[in-house]
VOGU-3710 file (C-alpha; in Angstrom, 3 decimals, decimal comma):
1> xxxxxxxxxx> 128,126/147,806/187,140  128,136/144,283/188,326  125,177/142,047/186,177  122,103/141,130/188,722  120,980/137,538/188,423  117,534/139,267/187,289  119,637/141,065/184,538  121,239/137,894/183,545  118,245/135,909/183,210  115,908/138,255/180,730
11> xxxxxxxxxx> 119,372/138,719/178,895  119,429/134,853/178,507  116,203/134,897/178,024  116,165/137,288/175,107  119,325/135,381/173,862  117,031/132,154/173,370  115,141/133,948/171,992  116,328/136,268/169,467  119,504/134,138/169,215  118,172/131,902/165,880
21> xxxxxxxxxx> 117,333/134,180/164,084  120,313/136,857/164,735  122,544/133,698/162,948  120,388/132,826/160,494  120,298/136,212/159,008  124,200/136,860/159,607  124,674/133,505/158,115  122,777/134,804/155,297  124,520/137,757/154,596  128,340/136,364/155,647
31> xxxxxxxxxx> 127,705/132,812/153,885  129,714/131,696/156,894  128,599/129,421/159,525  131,249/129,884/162,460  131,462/133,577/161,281  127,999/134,132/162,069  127,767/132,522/165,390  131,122/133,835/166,801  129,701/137,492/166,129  126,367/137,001/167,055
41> xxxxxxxxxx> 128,155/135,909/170,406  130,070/138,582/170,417  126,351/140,812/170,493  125,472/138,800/173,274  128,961/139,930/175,499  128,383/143,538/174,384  124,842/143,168/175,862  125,903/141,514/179,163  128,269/144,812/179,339  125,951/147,230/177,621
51> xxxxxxxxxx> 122,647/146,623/179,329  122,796/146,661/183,343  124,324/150,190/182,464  121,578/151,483/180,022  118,716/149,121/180,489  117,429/147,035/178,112  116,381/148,384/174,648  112,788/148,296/173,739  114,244/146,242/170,735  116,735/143,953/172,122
61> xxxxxxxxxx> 116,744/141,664/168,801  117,140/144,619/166,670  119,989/145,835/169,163  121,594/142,248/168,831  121,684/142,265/165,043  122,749/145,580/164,374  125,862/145,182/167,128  126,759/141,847/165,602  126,549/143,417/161,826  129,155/145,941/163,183
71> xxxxxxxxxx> 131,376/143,562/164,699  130,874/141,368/161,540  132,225/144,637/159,381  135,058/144,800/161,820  136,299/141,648/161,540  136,018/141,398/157,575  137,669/145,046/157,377  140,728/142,841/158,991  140,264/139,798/156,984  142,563/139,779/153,990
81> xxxxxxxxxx> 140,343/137,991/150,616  137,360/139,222/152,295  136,568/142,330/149,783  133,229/140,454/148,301  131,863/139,590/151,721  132,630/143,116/153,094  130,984/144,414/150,124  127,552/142,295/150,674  127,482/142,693/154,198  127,693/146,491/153,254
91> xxxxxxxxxx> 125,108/146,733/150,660  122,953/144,537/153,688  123,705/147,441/156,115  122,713/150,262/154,085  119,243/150,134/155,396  120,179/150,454/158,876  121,086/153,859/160,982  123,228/154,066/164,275  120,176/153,793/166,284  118,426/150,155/166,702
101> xxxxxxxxxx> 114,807/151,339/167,030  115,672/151,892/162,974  116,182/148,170/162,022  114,512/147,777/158,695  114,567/143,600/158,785  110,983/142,393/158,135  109,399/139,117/160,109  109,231/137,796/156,953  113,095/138,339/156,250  113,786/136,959/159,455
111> xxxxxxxxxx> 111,235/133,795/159,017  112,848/132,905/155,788  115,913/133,303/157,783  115,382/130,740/160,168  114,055/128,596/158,140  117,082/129,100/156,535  119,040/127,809/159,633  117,064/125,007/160,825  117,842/123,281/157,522  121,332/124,148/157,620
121> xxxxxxxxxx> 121,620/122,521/161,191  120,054/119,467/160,305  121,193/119,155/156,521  121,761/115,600/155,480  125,432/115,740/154,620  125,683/115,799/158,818  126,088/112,954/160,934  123,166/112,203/163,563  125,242/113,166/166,563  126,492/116,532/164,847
131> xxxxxxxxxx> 122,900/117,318/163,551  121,438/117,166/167,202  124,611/119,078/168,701  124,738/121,633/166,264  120,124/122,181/166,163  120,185/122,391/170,518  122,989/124,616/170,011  122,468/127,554/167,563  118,298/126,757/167,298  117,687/125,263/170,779
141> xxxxxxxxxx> 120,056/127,858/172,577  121,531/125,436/174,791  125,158/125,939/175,961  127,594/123,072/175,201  127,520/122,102/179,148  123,877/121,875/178,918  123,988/119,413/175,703  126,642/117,507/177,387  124,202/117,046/180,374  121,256/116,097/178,489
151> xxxxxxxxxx> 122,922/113,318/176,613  125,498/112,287/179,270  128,493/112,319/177,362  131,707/114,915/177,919  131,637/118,214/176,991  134,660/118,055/175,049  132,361/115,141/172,544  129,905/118,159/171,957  132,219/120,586/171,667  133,893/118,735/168,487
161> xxxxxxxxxx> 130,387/117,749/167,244  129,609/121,245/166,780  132,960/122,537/165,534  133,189/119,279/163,047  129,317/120,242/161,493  130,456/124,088/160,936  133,493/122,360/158,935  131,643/120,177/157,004  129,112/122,761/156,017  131,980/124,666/155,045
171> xxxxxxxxxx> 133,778/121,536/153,052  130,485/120,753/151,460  130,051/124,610/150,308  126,311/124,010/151,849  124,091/126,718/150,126  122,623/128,953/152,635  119,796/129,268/150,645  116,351/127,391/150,850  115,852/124,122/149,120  114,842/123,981/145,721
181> xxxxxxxxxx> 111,044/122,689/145,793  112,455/119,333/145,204  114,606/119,321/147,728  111,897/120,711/150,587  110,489/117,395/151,618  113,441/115,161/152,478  114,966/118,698/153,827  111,890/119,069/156,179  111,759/115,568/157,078  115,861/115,520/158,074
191> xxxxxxxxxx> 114,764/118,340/160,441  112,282/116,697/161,739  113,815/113,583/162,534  116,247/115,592/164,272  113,380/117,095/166,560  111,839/113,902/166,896  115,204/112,401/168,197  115,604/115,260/170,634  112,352/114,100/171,860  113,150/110,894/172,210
201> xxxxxxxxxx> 116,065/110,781/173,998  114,336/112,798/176,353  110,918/110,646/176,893  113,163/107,657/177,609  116,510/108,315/177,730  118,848/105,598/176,272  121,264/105,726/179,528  122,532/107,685/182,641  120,050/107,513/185,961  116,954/109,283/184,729
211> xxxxxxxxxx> 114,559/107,888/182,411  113,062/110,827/181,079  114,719/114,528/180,217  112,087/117,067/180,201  114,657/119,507/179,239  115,029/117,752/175,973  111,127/117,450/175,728  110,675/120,538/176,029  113,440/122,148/173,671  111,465/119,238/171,121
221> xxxxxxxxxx> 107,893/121,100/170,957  109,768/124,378/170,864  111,554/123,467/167,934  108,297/121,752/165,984  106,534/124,617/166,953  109,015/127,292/165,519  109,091/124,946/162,014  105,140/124,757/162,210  105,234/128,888/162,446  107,467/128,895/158,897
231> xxxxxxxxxx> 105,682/125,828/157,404  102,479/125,786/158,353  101,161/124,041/155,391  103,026/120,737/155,977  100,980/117,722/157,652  103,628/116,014/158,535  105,054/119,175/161,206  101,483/118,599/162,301  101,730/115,179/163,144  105,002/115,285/164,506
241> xxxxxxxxxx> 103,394/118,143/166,825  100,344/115,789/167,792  102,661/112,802/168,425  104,893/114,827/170,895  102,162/116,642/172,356  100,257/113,111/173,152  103,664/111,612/174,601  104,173/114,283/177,274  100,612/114,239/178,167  101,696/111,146/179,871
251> xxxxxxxxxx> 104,851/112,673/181,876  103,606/112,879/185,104  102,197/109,219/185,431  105,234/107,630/183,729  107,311/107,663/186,811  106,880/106,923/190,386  107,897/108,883/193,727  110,902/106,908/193,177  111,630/107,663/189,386  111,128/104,376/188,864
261> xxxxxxxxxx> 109,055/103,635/185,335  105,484/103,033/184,946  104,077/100,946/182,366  101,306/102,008/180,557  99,142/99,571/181,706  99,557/100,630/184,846  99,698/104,392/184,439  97,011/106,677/186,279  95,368/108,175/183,510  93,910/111,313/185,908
271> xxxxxxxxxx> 97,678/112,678/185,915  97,710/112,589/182,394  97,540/116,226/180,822  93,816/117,193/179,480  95,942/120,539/177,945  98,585/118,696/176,275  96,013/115,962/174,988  93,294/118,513/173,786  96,356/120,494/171,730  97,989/116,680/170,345
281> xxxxxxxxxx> 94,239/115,922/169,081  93,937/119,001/167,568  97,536/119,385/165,525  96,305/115,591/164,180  93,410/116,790/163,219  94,524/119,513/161,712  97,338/117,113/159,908  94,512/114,748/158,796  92,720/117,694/156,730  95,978/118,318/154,883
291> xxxxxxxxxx> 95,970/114,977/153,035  98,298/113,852/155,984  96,557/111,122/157,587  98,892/108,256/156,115  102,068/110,295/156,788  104,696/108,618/159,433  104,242/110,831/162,409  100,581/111,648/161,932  99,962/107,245/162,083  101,931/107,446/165,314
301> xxxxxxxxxx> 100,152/110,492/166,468  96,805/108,606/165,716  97,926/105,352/167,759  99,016/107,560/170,338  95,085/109,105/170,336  93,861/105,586/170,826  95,259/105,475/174,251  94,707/109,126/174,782  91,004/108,364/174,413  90,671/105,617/176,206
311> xxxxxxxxxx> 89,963/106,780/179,896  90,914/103,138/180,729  93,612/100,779/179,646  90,977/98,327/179,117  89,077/100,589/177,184  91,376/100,750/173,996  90,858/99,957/171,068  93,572/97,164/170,296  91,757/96,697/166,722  92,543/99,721/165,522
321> xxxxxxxxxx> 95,793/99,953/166,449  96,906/96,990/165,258  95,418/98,133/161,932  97,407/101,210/162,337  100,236/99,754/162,877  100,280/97,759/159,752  99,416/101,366/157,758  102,693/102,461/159,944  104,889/99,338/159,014  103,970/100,118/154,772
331> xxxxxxxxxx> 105,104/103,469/155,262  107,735/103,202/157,006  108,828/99,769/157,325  111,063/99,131/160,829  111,727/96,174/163,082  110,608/98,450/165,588  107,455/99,196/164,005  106,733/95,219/163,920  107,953/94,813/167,502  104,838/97,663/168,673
341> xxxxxxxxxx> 102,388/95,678/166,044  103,225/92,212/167,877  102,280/94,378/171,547  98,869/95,252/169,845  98,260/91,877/168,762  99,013/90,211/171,785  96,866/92,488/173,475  93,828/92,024/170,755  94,551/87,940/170,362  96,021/86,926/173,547
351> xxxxxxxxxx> 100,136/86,737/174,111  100,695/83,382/171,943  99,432/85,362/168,728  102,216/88,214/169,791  104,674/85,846/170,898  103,976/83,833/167,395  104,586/87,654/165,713  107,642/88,246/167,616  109,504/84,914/166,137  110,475/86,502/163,140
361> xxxxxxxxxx> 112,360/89,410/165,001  114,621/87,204/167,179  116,506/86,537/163,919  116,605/90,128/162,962  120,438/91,514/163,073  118,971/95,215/163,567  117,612/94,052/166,570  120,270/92,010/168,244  121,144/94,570/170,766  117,442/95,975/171,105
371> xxxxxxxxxx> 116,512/95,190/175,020  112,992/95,618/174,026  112,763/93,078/171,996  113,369/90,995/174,797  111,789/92,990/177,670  108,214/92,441/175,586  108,790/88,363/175,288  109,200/88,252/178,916  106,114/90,039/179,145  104,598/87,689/176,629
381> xxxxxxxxxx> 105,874/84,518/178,319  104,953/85,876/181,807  101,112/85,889/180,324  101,480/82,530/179,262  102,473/81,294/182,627  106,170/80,189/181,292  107,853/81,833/183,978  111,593/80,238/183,610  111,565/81,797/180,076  110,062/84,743/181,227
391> xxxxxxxxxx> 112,932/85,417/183,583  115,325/84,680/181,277  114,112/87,303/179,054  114,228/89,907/181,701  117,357/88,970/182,299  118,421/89,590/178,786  116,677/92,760/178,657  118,302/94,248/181,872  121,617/92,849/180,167  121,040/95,222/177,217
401> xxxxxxxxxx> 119,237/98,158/178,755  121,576/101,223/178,764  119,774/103,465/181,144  119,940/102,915/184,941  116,227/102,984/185,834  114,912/100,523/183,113  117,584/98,446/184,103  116,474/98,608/187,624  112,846/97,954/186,437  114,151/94,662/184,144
411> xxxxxxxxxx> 115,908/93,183/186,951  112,594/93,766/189,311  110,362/91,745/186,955  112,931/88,651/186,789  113,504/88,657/190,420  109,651/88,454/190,814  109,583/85,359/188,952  111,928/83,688/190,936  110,487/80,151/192,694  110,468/81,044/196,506
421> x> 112,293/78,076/198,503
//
């Protein structure tokens, strides 16, 4: 029987799913990265075939793991030197009968399982580009097409990302185990850098003809929000939650009809989202009564609830966030960080006091490449009524902007400036 589209999409839909944690518990058991996501793929075929004929089981996860156990006993039957593993995976089936509705996993098995697999996708001894591949992939359930879309690069790149992580995990003998209490924190905080860069790269994408990827947004809060559900206790998953929640709340005044950007400044706060503002306020909140008011994300979560509050731009509170800001810059000290603090001061003190806090940057090597940097001096000198300079600085910016639209935007502002003849 030929596979409806409305067969195809709750499959994929359960597959996104159910898909985490059917690896992270056949990781588990098999110790095997690739292992466990080539069989759990293999589930996912038998269900394409399996379920337009005989519907969809009442416990399609359950169905999943206990075809992809078989198929995992298969292959290991076949694998010479795989006696221990065939033995574990064994023991690990002895619970379960022929029949799915049986499955004896517990959701705390399978939380402990995922957690299991989100630090294994974005362990430390990974590169950047491999930890984002390989977290989309086998946590995000995007396809390798779809990550190669999102970030604009070839499919082929992704492709080797992934298949490079699986072998280092495999090189480094990565335990699939969770990390030893000491380890937990700077484990947690890898994976949520990786989140937080998924976001990122989605609220202003670094290049191609779209400044912002909701896709990648999105995929962002769904992956917090699965980490919040398995460490609930941590402020910093909080803030990181708050500070995401508060950026999209901005989404639909950030662009115009055109795509083109929107500065803040500029934005009209009545599109912003009440929801997604009411639920960022909240998960900082929350992170502030765990002890986590001073912790990276929540600081950026609370400047982002200065603007959120303010139902005009000339209503915020440029004190406080420059204060903020210099909390932010002693825990987590970044160019960057100093960049944002000269913005607040310039809008508390006037633009000379930012432009005066900007000097130091221009001789900062990190930041030779940053168009920001000089994107907010031509703001800075276009205050001041210095509008040669100003241009200049556009100029420069545009220069260094990788993505299409801000480059557009860059170029707009210098042209403006331009004497008429």
């Amino acid at each position: 029987m030929p596979v409806t589209d409305a067969i195809r999409h709750r499959i994929e839909a359960v597959w996104r799913i159910e898909a985490p944690r059917l690896i992270g518990s056949l990781a588990r058991t098999l110790r095997d990265f690739g292992l466990a996501e080539e069989v759990a793929q293999d589930a996912l075929v038998a269900a394409l075939e399996t379920w337009p004929i005989k519907g969809v089981p009442e416990r399609p996860g359950a169905w999943l793991l206990t075809t992809a156990r078989r198929r995992a006993i298969d292959i290991l039957r076949h694998a010479t030197l795989a006696t221990r593993k065939h033995e574990l995976l064994e023991h690990d089936m002895s619970g379960w009968t022929q029949s799915d509705d049986n499955a004896t996993d517990t959701e705390d098995e399978f939380g402990d399982d995922l957690l299991r697999l989100i630090f294994i996708a974005c362990h430390p001894v990974l590169s950047t580009d491999a930890r984002v591949a390989l977290t989309l992939r086998v946590l995000g359930g995007l396809t390798t097409p779809e990550i190669a879309r999102a970030f604009l690069v070839p499919e082929a790149t992704v492709a080797q990302r992934i298949v490079r992580a699986k072998k280092v995990l495999a090189e480094k003998q990565v335990s699939f185990e969770l990390p030893p209490p000491a380890e937990l924190g700077s484990r947690l905080a890898s994976a949520l850098e990786v989140v937080y860069l998924i976001f990122n790269e989605g609220y202003a994408a670094t290049s191609g003809d779209d400044w912002m990827r909701p896709l990648l947004c999105a995929q962002a809060l769904r992956l917090a929000r699965t980490i919040l559900s398995l460490a609930g206790d941590e402020p910093e998953v909080h803030g990181l939650i708050a500070l995401m929640e508060l950026q999209a709340s901005r989404f639909a005044a950030r662009v115009d009809a055109a795509g083109r950007p929107i500065l803040l400044a500029a934005q009209d706060r009545s599109r912003w989202d009440a929801a997604s503002i009411r639920r960022g306020l909240a998960a900082l909140a929350h992170a502030e009564a765990l002890d986590g008011a001073d912790g990276s994300y929540a600081l950026q979560a609370a400047l982002a609830a200065c603007h959120a509050r303010a139902e005009q731009h000339d209503a915020t509170d440029w004190a406080r966030i420059v204060a903020l800001y210099t909390r932010l810059a002693n825990v987590a000290p970044s160019p960057v960080i100093q960049l944002n603090r000269a913005v607040a001061l310039a809008m508390r003190d006037g633009p000379q006091a930012g432009l005066d806090a900007l000097a130091p940057l221009l001789e900062e090597p990190r930041m030779a490449g940053y168009h920001l940097l000089p994107g907010v001096r031509g703001d800075l000198l276009e205050r001041l009524g210095r509008l040669d300079e100003a241009r200049a600085a556009f100029e420069q910016a545009a220069a260094l902007a990788g993505n299409a639209r801000e480059r557009e935007f860059l170029l707009e502002r210098a042209a403006s400036l331009r004497p008429v003849s």
